[in-house]
C-alpha positions as CSV (number, residue, x, y, z in Angstrom):
1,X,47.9,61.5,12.5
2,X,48.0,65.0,11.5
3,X,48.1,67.7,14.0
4,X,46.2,71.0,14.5
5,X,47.7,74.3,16.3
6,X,44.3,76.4,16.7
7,X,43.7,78.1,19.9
8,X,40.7,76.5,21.6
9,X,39.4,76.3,25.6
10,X,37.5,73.2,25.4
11,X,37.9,69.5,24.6
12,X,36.4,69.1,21.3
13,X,35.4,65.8,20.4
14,X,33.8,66.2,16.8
15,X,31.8,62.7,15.0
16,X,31.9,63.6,11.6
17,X,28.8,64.5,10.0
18,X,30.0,62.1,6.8
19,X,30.4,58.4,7.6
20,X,32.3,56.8,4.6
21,X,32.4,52.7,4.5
22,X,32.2,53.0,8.2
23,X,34.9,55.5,8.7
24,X,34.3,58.9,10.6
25,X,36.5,61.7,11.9
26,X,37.4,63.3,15.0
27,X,39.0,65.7,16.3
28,X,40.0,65.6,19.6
29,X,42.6,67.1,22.2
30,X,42.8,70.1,24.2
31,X,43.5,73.9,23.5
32,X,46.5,73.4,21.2
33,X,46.9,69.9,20.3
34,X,44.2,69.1,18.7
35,X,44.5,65.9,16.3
36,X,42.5,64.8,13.5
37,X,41.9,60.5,13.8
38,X,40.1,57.6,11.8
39,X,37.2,56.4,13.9
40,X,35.9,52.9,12.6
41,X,32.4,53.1,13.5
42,X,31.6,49.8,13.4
43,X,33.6,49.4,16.4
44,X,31.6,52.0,18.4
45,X,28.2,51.5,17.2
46,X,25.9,48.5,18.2
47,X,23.4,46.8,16.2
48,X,20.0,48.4,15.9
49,X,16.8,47.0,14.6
50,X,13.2,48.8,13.5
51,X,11.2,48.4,10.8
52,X,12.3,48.4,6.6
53,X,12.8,52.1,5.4
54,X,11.7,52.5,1.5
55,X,15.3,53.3,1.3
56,X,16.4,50.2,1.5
57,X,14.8,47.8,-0.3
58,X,17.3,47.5,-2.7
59,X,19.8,46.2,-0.1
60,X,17.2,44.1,2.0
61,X,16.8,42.2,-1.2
62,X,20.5,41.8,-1.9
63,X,20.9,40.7,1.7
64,X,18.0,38.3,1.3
65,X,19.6,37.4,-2.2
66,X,23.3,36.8,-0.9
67,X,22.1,34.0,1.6
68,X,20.5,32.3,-1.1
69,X,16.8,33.2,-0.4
70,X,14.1,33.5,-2.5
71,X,13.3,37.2,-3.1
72,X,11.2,36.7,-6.5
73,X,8.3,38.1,-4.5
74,X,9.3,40.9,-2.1
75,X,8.6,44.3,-3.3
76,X,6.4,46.8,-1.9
77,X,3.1,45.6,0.1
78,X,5.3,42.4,0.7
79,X,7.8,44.2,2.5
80,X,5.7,45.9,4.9
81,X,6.3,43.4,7.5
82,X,10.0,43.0,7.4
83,X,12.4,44.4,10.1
84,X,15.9,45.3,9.6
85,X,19.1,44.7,11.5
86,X,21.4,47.9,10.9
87,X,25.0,48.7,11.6
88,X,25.4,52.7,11.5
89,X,23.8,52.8,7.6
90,X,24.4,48.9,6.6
91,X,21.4,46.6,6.5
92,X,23.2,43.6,8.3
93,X,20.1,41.7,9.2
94,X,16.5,41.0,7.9
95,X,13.3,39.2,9.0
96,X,9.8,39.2,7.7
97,X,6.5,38.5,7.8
98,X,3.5,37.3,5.4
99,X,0.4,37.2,7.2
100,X,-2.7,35.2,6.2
101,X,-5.0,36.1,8.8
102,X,-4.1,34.9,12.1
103,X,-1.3,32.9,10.7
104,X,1.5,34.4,9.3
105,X,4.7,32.4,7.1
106,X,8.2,33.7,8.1
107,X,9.8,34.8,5.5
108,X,13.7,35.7,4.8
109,X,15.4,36.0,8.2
110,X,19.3,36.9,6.8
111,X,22.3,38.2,8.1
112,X,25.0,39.3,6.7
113,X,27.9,37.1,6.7
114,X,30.1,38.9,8.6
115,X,27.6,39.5,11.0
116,X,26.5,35.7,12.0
117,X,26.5,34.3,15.6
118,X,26.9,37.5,17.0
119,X,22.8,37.1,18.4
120,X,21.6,38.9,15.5
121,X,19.3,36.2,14.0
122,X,17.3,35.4,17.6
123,X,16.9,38.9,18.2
124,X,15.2,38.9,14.6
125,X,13.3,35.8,15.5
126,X,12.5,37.2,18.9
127,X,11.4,40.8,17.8
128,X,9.2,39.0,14.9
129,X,7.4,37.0,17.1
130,X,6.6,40.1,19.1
131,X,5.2,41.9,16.1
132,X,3.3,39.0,14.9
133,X,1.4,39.0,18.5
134,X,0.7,42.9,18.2
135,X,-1.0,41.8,15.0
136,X,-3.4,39.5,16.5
137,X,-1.3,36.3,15.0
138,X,-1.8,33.1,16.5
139,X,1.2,30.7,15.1
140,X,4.0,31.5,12.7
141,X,5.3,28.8,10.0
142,X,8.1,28.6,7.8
143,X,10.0,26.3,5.5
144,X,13.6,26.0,5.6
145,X,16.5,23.9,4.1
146,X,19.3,24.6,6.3
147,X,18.0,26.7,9.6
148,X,16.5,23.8,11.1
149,X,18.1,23.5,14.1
150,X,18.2,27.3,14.8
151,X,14.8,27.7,14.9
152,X,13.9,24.6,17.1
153,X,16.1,26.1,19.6
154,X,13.9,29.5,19.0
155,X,10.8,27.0,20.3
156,X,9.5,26.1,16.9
157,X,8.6,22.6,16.2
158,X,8.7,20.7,12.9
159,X,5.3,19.7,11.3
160,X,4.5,17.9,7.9
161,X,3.7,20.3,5.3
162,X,0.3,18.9,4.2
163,X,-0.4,20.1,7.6
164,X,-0.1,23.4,7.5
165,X,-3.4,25.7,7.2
166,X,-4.7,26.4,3.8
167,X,-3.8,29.8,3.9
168,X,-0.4,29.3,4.6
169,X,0.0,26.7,2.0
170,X,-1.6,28.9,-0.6
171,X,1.3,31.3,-0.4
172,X,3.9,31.5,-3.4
173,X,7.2,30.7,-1.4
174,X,4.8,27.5,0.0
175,X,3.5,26.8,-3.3
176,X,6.5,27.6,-5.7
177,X,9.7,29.4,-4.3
178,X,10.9,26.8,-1.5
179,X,11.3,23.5,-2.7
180,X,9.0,20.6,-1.5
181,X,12.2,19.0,0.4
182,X,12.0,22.3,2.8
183,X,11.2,21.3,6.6
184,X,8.0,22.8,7.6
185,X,7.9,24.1,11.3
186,X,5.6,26.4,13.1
187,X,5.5,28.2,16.2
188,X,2.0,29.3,18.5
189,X,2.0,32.6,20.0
């Protein structure tokens, strides 16, 4: 910890303006005993979530990539209904949308390992579903290999895939990205 002798008649409790890998400085103390300290941010800041920034596409689909999801088709109009998890600047979460009409298939919900069973995932199912109602859809579907369980406890329910609407079925990841051993589920609004 390094010490500062400057003169000064207030608390000064300084975030730094550059956050490196998580990392910030303050200074804090009073009048002459000011000391400079590591912050780890990611301590102090919670989990926010909002809609995908241009800025990060690159790392949505790395995110997306990194828990083995198909990302062959994301990229601009695509991504336009996706929300993000964020921690300070990190992308820790993901969750999207393709709509076809007044359905819509889920696409991608990912968090970052490090990040799991903290209650990131729900929210992301939880905020989706939200947005999907503000946009007039009806019932959400999705394929999955491995999430099954999670998302019947998120209220949806499985259903054979020849089942699903055309529109959903006409969708790449339907069609060609998600193998034909995916579980189908859906979920009305």
């Amino acid at each position: 910890m390094l010490v500062l002798s400057e003169p000064l008649t207030l608390r000064l409790v300084l975030a730094a303006a550059t956050i490196l890998g998580g990392i910030a400085l303050a200074i804090t103390g009073r009048k002459k005993n000011l000391r400079l300290q590591k912050m780890d941010l990611n301590k102090i800041l919670s989990v926010t979530f909002s809609g995908l920034r241009s800025e990060e596409e690159s790392a949505v689909k790395d995110l997306i990539d990194a828990c083995q999801l198909p990302t062959q088709d994301l990229a601009g109009e695509m991504l336009r209904h996706f929300l993000v998890a964020r921690k300070g600047d990190r992308v820790v979460g993901v969750i999207g949308l393709e709509i076809c009409g007044q359905h819509a298939l889920l696409r991608s919900l990912a968090v970052a390992e490090d990040f799991r069973c903290q209650g990131i995932a729900a929210r992301l199912t939880t905020f989706i579903a939200r947005y999907a109602v503000s946009h007039g859809i009806q019932k959400i579907y999705l394929l999955t290999m491995t999430a099954k369980d999670f998302f019947a406890k998120q209220g949806y329910v499985e259903l054979d895939r020849s089942q699903a609407p055309a529109d959903i079925q006409a969708t790449r990841e339907f069609k060609d990205l998600c193998p034909d051993t995916a579980v189908c589920m859906y979920r009305a609004l």
